[in-house]
ROSEMAR-923940 format. One record per residue (C-alpha): y, x, z; residue number from 1; residue in one letter. Coordinates in steps of 0.2 Angstrom, whole numbers, plus 5000, padded with zeros to 4 digits. Each point is the difference from the previous one (the first is absolute). Example, Ala and Ser with C-alpha at 12.3 -4.5 7.8 and 13.67 -1.06 7.14 Angstrom:
2
REC,4978,5062,5039,1,A
REC,5017,5006,4997,2,S
***
This chain:
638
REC,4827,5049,4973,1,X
REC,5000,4983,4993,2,X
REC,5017,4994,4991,3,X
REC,5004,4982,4996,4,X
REC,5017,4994,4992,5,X
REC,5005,4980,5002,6,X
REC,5020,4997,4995,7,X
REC,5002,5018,4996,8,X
REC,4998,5003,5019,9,X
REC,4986,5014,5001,10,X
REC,4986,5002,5015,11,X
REC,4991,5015,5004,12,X
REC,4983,4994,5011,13,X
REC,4998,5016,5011,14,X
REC,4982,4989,5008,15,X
REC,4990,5000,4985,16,X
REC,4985,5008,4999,17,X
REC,4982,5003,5007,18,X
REC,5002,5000,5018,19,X
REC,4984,5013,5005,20,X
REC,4991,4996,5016,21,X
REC,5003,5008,5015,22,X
REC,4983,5007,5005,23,X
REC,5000,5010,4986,24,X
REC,5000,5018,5002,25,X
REC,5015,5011,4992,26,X
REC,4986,5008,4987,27,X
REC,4996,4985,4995,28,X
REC,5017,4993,4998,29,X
REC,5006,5016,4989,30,X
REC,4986,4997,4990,31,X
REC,5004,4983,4994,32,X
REC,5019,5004,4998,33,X
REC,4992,5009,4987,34,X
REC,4990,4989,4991,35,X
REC,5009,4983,5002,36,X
REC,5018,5002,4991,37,X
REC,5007,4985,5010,38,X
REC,4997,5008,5018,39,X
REC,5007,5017,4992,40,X
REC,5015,4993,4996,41,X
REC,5005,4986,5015,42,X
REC,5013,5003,5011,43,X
REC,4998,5000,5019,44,X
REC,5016,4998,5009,45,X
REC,4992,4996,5017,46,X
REC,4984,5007,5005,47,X
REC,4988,4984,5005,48,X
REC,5013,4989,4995,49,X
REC,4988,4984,5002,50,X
REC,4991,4987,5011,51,X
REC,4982,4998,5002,52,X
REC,5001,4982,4993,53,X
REC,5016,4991,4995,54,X
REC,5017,5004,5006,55,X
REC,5012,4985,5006,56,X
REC,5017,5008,5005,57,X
REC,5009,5016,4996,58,X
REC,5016,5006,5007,59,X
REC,5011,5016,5002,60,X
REC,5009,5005,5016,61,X
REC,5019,4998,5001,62,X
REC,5002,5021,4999,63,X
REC,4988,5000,4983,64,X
REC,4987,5014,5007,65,X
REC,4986,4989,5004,66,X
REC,4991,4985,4992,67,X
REC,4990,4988,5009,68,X
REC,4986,4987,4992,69,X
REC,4990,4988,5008,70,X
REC,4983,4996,4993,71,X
REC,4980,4996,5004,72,X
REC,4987,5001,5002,73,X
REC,4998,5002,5016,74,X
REC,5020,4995,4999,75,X
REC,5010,5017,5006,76,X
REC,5017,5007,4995,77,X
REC,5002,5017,4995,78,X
REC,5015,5013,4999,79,X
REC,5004,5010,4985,80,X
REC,5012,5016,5003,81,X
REC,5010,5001,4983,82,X
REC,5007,5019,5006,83,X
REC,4979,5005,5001,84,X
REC,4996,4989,4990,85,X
REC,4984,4995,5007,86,X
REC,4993,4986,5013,87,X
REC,5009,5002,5018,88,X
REC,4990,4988,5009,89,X
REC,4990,4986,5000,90,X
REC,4997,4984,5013,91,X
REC,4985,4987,5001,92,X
REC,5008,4981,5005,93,X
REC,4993,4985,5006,94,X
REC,5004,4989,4986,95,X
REC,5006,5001,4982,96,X
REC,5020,5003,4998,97,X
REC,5012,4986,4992,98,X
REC,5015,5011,5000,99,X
REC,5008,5015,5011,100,X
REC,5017,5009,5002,101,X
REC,5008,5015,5007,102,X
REC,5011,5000,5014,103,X
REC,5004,5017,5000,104,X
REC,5004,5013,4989,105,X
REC,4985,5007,4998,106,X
REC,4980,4991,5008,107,X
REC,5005,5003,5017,108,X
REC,5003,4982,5000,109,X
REC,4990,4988,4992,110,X
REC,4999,4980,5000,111,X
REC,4982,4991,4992,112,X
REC,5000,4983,4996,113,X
REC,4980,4995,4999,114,X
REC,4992,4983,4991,115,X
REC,4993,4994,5017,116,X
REC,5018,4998,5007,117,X
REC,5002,5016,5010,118,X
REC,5013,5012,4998,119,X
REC,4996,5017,5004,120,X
REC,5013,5013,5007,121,X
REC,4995,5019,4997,122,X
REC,5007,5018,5008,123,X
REC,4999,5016,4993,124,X
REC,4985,5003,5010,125,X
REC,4993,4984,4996,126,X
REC,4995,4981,5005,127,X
REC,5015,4994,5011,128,X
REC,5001,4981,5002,129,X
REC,4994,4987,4995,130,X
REC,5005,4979,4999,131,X
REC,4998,4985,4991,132,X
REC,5012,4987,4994,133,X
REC,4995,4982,4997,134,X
REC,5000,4998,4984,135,X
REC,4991,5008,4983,136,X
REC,5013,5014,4995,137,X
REC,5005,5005,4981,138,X
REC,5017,5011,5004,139,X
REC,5009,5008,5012,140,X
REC,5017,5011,5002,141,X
REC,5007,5008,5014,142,X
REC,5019,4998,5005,143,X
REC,5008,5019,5005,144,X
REC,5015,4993,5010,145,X
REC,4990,4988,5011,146,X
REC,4986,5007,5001,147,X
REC,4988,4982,4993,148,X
REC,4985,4999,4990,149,X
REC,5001,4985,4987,150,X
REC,4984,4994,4995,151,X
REC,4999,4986,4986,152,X
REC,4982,4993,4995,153,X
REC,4992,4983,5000,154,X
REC,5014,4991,5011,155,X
REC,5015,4992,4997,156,X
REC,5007,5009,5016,157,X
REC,5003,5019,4999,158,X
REC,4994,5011,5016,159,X
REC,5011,5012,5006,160,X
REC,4993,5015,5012,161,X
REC,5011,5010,5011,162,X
REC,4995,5017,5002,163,X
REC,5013,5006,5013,164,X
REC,4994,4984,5010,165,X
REC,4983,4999,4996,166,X
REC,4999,4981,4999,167,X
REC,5001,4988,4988,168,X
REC,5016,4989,4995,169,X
REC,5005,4985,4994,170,X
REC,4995,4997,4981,171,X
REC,5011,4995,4987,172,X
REC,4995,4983,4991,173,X
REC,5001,4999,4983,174,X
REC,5000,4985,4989,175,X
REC,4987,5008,4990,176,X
REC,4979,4996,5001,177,X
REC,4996,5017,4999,178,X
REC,5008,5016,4997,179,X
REC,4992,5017,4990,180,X
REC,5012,5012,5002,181,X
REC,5016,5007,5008,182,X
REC,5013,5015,5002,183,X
REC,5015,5006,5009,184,X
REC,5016,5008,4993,185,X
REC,5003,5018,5007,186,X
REC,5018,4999,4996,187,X
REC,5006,4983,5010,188,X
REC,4982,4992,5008,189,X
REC,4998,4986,4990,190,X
REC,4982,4993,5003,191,X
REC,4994,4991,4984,192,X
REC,4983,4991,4997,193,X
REC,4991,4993,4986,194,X
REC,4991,4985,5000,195,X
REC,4984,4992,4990,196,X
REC,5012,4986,4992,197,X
REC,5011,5013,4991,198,X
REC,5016,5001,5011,199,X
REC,5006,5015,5009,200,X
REC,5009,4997,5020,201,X
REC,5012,5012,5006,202,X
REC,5002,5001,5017,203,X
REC,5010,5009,5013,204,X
REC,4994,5009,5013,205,X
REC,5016,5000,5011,206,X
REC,5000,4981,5002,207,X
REC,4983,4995,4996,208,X
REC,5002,4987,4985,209,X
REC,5002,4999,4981,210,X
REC,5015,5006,4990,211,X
REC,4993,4998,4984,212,X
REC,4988,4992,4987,213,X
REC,4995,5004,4983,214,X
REC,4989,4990,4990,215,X
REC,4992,5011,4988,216,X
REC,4986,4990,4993,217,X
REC,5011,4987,4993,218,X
REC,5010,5013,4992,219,X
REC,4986,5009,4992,220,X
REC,4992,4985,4993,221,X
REC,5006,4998,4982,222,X
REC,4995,4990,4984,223,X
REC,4992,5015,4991,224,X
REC,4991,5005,5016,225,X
REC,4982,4996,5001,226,X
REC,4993,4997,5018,227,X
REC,4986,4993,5008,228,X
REC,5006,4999,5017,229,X
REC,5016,5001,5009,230,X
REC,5006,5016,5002,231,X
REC,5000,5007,5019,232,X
REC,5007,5017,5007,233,X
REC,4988,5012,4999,234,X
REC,5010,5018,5002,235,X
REC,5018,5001,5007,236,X
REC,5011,5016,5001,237,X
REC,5017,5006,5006,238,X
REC,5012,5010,4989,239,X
REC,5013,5006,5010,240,X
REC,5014,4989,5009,241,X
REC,5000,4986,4983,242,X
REC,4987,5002,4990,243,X
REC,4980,4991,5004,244,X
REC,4988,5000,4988,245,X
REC,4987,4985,5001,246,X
REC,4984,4999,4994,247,X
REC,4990,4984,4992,248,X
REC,4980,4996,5001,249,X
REC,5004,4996,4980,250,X
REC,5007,5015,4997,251,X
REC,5019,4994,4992,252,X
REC,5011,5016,4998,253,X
REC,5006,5009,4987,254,X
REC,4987,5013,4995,255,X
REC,5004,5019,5002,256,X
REC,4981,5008,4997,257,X
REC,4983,4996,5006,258,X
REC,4985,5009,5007,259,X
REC,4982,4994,4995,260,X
REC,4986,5010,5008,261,X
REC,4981,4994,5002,262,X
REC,5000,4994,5016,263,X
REC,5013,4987,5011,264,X
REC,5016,5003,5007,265,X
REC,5000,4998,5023,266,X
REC,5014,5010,5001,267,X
REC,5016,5009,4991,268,X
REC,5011,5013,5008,269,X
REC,5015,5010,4991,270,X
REC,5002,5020,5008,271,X
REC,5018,4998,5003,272,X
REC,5012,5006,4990,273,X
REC,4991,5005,4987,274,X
REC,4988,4995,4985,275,X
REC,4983,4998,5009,276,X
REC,4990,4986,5004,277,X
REC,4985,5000,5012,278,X
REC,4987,4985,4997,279,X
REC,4988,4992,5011,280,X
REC,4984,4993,4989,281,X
REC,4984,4991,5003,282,X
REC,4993,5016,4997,283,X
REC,4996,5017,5011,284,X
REC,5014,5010,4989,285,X
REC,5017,4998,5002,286,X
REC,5011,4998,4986,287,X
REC,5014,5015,4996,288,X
REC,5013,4997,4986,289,X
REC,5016,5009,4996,290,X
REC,5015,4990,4991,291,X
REC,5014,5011,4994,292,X
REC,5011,4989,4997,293,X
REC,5000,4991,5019,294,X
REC,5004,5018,5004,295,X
REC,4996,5018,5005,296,X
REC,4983,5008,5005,297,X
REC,4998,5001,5020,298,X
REC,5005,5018,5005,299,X
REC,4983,5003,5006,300,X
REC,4993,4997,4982,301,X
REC,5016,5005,4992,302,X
REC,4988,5008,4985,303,X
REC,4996,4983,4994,304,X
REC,5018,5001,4990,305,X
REC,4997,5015,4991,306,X
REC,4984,4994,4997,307,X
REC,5005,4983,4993,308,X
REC,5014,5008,4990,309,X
REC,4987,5013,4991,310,X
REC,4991,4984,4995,311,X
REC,5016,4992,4993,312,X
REC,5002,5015,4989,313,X
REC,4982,4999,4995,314,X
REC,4997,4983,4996,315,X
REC,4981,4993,5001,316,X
REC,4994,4983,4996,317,X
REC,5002,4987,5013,318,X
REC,4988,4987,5006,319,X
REC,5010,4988,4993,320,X
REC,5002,5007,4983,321,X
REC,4985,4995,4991,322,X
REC,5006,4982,5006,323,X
REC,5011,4988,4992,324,X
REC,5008,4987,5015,325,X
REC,5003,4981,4994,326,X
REC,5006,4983,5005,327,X
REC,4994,4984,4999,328,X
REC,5012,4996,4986,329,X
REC,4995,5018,4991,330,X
REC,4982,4993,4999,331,X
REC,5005,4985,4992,332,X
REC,5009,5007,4990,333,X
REC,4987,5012,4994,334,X
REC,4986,4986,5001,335,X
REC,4991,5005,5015,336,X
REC,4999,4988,5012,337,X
REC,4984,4999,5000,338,X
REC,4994,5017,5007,339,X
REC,5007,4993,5016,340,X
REC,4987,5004,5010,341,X
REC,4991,5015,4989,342,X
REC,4999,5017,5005,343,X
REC,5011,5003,4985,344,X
REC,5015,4994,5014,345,X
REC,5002,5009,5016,346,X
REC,5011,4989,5009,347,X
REC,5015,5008,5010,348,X
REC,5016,4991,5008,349,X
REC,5008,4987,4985,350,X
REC,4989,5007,4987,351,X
REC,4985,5010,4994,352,X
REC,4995,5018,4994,353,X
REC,4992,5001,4982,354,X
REC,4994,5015,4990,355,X
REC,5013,5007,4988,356,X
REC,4988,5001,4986,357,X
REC,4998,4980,5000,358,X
REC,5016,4997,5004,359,X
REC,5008,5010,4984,360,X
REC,4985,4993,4988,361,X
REC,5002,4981,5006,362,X
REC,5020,5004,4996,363,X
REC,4997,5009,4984,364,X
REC,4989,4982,4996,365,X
REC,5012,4988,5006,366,X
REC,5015,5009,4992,367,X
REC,4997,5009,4986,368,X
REC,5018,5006,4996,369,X
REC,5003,5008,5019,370,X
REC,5003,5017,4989,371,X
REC,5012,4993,4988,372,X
REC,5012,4994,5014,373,X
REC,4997,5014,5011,374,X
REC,5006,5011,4983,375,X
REC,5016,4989,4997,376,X
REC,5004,5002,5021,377,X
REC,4999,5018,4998,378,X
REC,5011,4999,4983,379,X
REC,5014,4990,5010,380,X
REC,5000,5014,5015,381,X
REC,5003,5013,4987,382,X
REC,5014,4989,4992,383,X
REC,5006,4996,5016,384,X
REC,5001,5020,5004,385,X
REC,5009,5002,4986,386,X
REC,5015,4988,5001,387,X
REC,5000,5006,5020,388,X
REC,5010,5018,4993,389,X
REC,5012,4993,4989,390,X
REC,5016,4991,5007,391,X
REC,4998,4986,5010,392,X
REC,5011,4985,5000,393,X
REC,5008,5001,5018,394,X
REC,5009,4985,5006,395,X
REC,5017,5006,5007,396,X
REC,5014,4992,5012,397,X
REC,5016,4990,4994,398,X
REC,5011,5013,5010,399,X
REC,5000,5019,5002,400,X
REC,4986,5002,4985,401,X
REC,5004,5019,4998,402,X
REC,4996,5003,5018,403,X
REC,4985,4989,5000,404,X
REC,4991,5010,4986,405,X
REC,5006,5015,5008,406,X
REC,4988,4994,5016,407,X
REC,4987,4998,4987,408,X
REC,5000,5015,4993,409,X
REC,4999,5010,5016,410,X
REC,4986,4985,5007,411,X
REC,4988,5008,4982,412,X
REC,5007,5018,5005,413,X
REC,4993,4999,5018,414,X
REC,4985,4989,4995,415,X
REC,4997,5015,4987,416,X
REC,5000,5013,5016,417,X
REC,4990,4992,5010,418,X
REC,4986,5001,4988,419,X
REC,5001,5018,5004,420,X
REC,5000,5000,5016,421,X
REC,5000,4990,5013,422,X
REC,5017,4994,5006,423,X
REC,5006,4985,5013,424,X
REC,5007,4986,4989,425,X
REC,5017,4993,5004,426,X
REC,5006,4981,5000,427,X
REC,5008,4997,4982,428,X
REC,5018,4993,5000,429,X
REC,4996,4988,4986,430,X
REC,4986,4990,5011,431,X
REC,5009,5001,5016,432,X
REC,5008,4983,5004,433,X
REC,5013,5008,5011,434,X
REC,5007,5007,4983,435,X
REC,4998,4984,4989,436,X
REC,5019,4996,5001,437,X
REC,5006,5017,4992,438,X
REC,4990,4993,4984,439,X
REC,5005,4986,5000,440,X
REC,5020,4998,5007,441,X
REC,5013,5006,4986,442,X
REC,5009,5005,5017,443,X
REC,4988,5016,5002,444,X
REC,5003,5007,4980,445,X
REC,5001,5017,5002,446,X
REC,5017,5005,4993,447,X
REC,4995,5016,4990,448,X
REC,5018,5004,4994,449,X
REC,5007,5002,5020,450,X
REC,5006,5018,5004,451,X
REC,4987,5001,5012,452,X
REC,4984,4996,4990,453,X
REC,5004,5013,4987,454,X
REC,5003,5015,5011,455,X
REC,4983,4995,5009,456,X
REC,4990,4997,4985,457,X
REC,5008,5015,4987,458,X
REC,4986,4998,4989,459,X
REC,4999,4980,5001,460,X
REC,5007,5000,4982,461,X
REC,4985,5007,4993,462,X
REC,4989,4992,5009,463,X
REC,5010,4983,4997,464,X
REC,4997,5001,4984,465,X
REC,4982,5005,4998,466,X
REC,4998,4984,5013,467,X
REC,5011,4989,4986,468,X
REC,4990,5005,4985,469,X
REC,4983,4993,5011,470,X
REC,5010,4985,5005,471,X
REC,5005,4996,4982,472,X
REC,4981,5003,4997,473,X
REC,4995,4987,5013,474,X
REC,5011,4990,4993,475,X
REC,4994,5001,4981,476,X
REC,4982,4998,5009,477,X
REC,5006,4985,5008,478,X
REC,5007,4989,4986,479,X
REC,4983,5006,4987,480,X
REC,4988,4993,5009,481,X
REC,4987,5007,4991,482,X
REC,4982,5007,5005,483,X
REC,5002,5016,4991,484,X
REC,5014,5009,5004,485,X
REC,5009,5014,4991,486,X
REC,5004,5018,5005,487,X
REC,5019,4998,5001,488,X
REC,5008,5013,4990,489,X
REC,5010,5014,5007,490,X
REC,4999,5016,5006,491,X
REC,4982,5010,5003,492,X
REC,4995,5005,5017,493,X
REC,5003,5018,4995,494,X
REC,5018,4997,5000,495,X
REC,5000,4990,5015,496,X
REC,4992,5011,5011,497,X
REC,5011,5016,4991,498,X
REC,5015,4988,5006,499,X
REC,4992,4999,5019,500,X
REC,4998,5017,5003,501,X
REC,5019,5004,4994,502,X
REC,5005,4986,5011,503,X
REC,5000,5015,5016,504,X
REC,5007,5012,4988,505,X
REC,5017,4992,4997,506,X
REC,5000,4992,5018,507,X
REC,5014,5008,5004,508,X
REC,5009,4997,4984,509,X
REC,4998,4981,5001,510,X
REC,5008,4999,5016,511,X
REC,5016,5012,4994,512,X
REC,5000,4986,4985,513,X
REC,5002,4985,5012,514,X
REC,5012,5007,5011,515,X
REC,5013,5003,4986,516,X
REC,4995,4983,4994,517,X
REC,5004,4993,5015,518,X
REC,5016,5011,5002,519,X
REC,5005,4996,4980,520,X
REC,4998,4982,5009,521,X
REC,5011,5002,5015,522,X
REC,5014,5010,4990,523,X
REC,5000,4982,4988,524,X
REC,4999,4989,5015,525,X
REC,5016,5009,5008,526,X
REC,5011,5000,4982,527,X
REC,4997,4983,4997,528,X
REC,5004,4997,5018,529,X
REC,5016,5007,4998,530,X
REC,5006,4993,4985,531,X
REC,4993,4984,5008,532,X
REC,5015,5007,5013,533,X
REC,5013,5002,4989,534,X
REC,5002,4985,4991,535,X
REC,5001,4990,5018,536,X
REC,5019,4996,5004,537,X
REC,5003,5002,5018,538,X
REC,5011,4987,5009,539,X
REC,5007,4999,5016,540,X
REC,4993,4996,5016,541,X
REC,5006,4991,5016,542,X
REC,4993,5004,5017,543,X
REC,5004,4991,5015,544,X
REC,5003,5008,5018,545,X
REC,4994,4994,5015,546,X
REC,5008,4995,5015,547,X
REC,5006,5013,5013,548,X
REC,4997,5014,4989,549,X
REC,5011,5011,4991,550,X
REC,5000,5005,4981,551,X
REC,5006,5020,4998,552,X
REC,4990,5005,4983,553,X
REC,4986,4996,4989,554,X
REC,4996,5019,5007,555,X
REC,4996,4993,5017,556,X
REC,4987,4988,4995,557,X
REC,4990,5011,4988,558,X
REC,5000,5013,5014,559,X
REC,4993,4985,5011,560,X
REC,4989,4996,4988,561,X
REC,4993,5015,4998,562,X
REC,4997,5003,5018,563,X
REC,4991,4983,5002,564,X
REC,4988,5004,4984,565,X
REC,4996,5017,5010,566,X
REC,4984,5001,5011,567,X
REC,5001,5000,5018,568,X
REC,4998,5019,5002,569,X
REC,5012,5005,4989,570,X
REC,5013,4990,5007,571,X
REC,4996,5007,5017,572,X
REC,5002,5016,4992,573,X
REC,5018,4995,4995,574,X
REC,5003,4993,5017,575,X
REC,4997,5016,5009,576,X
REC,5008,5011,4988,577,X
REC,5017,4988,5004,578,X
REC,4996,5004,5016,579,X
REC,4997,4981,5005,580,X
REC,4982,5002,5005,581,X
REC,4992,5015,5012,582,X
REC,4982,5003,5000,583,X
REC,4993,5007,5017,584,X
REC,4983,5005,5010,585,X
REC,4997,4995,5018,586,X
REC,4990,5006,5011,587,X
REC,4985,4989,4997,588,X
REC,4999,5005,4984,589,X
REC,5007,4984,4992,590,X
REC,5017,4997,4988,591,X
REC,5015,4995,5005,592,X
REC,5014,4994,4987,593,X
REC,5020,4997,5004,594,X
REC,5009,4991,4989,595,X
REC,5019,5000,4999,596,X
REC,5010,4986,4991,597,X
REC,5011,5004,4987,598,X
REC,5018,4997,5000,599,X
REC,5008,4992,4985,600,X
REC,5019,5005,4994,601,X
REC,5008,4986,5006,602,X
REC,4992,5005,5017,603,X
REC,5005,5018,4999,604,X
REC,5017,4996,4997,605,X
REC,5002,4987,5013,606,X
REC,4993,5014,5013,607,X
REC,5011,5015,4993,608,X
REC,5016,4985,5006,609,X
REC,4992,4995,5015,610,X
REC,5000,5020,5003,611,X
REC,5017,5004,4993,612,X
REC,5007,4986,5013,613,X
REC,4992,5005,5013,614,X
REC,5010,5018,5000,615,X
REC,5016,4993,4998,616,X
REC,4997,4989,5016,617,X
REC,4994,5016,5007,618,X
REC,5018,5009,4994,619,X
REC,5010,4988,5006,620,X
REC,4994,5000,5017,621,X
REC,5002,5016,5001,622,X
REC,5016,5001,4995,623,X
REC,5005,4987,5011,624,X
REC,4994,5007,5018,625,X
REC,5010,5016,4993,626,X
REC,5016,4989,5002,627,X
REC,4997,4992,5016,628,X
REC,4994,5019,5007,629,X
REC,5018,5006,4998,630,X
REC,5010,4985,5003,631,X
REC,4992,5001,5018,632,X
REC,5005,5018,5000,633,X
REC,5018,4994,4994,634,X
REC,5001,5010,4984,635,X
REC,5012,4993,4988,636,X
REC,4992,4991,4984,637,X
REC,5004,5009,4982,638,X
***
């Protein structure tokens, strides 16, 4: 296994090595695993993974079991099973292959699109179908929902096939000469295509015109590029429902790592989700290489990862580590420009590969005091180091400084545990924006005298003052100025941390302290209060009655006052104990509640008359149909 590192990104090379002939016997093979150390120690994922010649394209199905390459000569394609790891199947065609895809999950259903303008439809079985569109063809991509092949290639139109139809439809016309290649999101169906002059055309597929156009070779082109050509659209890709990645002819991108074997590039195709890469080279083999850092192993090779991590732990030299990489400005630097050209330079993307030998004895030439400075840098770190532990200048808030160092000092604390073990960090109060204002505003001053800060916090009187003797440090810091700082005097840490651990012993004691503080407070609040009282003079008051009511005693209106202050429940209580409210259930289950008005005084005694009048009415009339009884019965009156 070959391991090369560029931009700390590491790649293992799972093809390299002696590929050994097919026609020789197994005896014969087992002996030159033997002899030769290379074949002995090459790792062969796939059995036969190779073409006889050169291999063009290579692509995995949609489910990940099976990998399908296309190749000559004669031009064939040929099946690799990754769960068997070994060749499936292999098919002869009529014409080399320009690029294929996968309309199934699996190689049930297979599209070819050949150099001679045929596309080539393919079964499980075998050769299904076969048609030609009318132009030279570079691209094509298959829309799910409609069912339409699009196929892009020395046209400005782009040729759509129906498959549920079996006919051709109208193109799309684009403003472009020419057109390389072309994709179609998953997630909403947008068709896009890139064109030879560097511009990208989105289209949509529902109403058959353009949404959309980027011009990317305007936007690539900067002062500091160096180009020969105008860049066109050689490699286009959808990333999810947002996101398209483009590729240039002139190869502007940033640039994550980069693969160099001996032979060309055709074709490059990522396992999905995972950390493989499958190459197609102008070669019979195959390339294999394995990324960790793009992602995992595929689980049918899932021992590449412990592999990979036992060569992490055992670190050999690289390829690249008897190489220095420079720049054009590095060689100028260094005054070699002119081996430009030499084999000394092995030219590779924006620079060149030299041996480190050379490189560290032309440095040591051109800058003889390289050691020198290299000593005083490491001299500043340990300098550096050494300021880091003592105490730092920390830049505190204009309001509510005790509680900001407070936050700070529990910020180190969880900083301190998290160098332990690893534990989620939360957002801190101090760089939050949402919390600016209680730093700022007087308004928001904690009041550390209130009755309820001091029961919460028993033990904040300690701490306060620890907190002040920093603070009048900070403060002594602040107005020196000086490089060197002094240790402040004061306690040692022995009686600091003695002090912290009797902070839970007298807990309890603390708290007993503040609550007879804050009593010893109330009881002086009251006296004061009442001599306050005492010297008042008290002076007469005049209250004026309202109209149509009647004034008995000062007696009635406190009692009225009091009734009113009272909630409603407990004046319904009152009213039902008076007997002026009853509280009964009906027969649906609900309340129902009589209320009686109650009569005043004045009404009573008008009632008790009314009453008393009424009987002597009734006393009188009886007293006179008694006389007219015997005066009709000729009695004699008395």
């Amino acid at each position: 296994m070959q391991v090369s590192s560029l931009n700390e990104v590491k790649i293992y090379s799972l093809s390299c090595g002696k590929s050994l002939p097919e026609w020789l016997s197994d005896r014969k093979k087992r002996a030159l695993q033997k002899k030769d150390v290379d074949v002995r120690r090459r790792i062969e994922l796939i059995q036969d993974f190779e073409m006889p010649t050169v291999c063009t394209t290579i692509k995995v199905s949609k489910d990940g079991q099976y990998i399908l390459a296309t190749g000559t000569y004669k031009p064939r394609v040929r099946c690799y099973d990754t769960y068997q790891l070994s060749l499936k199947f292999e098919r002869c065609l009529d014409s080399e292959v320009v690029t294929f895809e996968t309309l199934s999950d699996d190689y049930s259903k297979i599209v070819f699109l050949h150099n001679d303008r045929y596309i080539e439809f393919h079964s499980q079985s075998g050769f299904y179908y076969k048609t030609r569109i009318p132009k030279f063809g570079r691209d094509f991509s298959y829309h799910y929902p409609s069912c339409d092949l699009y196929f892009v290639g020395a046209s400005s139109e782009v040729y759509r096939l129906n498959l549920e139809q079996g006919r051709y439809l109208n193109p799309l016309q684009t403003d472009a000469a020419e057109n390389n290649v072309c994709d179609i999101n998953s997630a909403h169906g947008l068709f896009a295509t890139g064109t030879v002059e560097g511009r990208v055309e989105c289209w949509d597929p529902r109403i058959r015109s353009r949404v959309g156009l980027l011009d990317c070779a305007l936007s690539s082109v900067t002062a500091d590029s160096e180009i020969n050509s105008l860049p066109t659209i050689s490699a286009l890709k959808f990333n999810g429902a947002l996101t398209m990645a483009v590729g240039t002819s002139t190869g502007q991108g940033k640039i994550f790592t980069s693969l160099e074997p001996e032979h060309d590039i055709n074709d490059v195709c990522l396992y999905p989700n995972s950390g493989m890469l499958l190459t197609a080279n102008e070669t019979p083999k195959m390339g294999i290489y394995y990324i960790p850092v793009l992602g995992p192993a595929p689980r049918w090779c899932s021992f590449l990862d412990n592999l990979t991590e036992e060569l992490e732990e055992n670190p050999e030299s690289t390829v690249y580590d008897d190489y220095k990489f420079v720049t054009k400005k590095d060689l100028e630097n260094l005054g070699l420009t002119h081996l430009i050209g030499s084999p000394f330079l092995r030219a590779s993307m924006h620079g060149f590969f030299m041996d480190i030998r050379l490189y560290h004895k032309v440095k040591l030439m051109v800058n003889p005091f390289a050691y020198e400075e290299y000593r005083k840098d490491k001299i500043r770190q340990k300098i550096e180091e050494t300021r880091a532990q003592r105490v730092q200048l920390k830049k505190l808030p204009k309001v509510n400084k005790e509680l900001a160092l407070k936050l700070i000092e529990e910020e180190e604390e969880k900083q301190k545990s998290t160098w332990k073990k690893k534990v989620k960090s939360l957002p801190n109060i101090l760089t939050d924006d949402r919390f600016k204002v209680m730093f700022e505003n007087p308004d928001f001053q904690v009041d550390e005298e209130s009755e309820e800060f001091r029961l919460l916090n028993p033990l904040v009187s300690k701490l306060s003052d620890k907190r002040k003797k920093k603070l009048r440090l900070l403060e002594q810091q602040e107005q020196r100025e000086k490089e060197e700082e002094e240790e402040p005097e004061g306690k040692p840490s022995d009686a600091e941390s003695s002090e912290s651990s009797d902070d839970d012993k007298g807990w309890v004691e603390e708290v007993r302290k503040q609550r007879r503080l804050l009593q010893q407070e109330e009881r002086g609040k009251r006296q004061a209060q009442l001599r306050e009282d005492q010297q008042t003079v008290l002076k007469p008051q005049f209250y004026e009655i309202k109209a149509g009511e009647e004034f008995r005693s000062f007696k009635d209106s406190a009692t009225k006052q009091k009734l009113m202050n009272k909630t409603l429940e407990d004046r319904l209580k009152l009213e039902a104990k008076n007997g002026t409210l009853s509280v009964s259930d009906t027969t649906v289950g609900s309340k129902q509640l009589t209320f009686t008005l109650k009569r005043s005084e004045q009404q009573k005694k008008q009632q008790e008359a009314e009453k008393l009048h009424r009987q002597e009415r009734k006393a009188l009339r009886r007293s006179a149909g008694h006389l007219r009884s015997r005066h009709k019965r000729g009695r004699p009156f008395h």
